[in-house]
N, C-alpha and C positions, 0 to 999 in steps of 0.2 A: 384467275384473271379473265375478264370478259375480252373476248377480242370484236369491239361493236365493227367492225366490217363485215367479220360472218357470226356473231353472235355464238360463236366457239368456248369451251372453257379450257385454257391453258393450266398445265400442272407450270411452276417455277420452282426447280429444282439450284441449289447451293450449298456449295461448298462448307459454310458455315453456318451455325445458328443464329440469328436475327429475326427483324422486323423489314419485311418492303416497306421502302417508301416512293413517294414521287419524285422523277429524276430533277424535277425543280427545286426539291428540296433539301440538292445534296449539301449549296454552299457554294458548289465547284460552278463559275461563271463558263466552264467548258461544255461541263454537262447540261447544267443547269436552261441554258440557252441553246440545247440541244446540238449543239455545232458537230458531236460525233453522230445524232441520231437520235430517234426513238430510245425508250428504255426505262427503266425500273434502276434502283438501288437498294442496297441491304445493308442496314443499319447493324455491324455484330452487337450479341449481347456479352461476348467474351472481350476482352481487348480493345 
């Protein structure tokens, strides 16, 4: 993940096997509208 402030590359490490997605595209109008923040989602590929 590029972090464009400092042009950094972040590892994202979890829990489970998935796909990242964009936190707009979780569904969740809490997330999605960022109300908790910044951030990513992970889609599992199990369950």
């Amino acid at each position: 993940m590029l972090n464009k402030t400092h042009n950094k590359i972040h590892e994202i490490k979890s829990p489970i096997n998935g796909k990242a997605i964009l936190i707009e595209e979780t569904g969740d109008s809490v997330f999605a509208d960022k109300i908790l923040g910044e951030g990513v989602a992970v889609m599992p590929d199990d369950g």
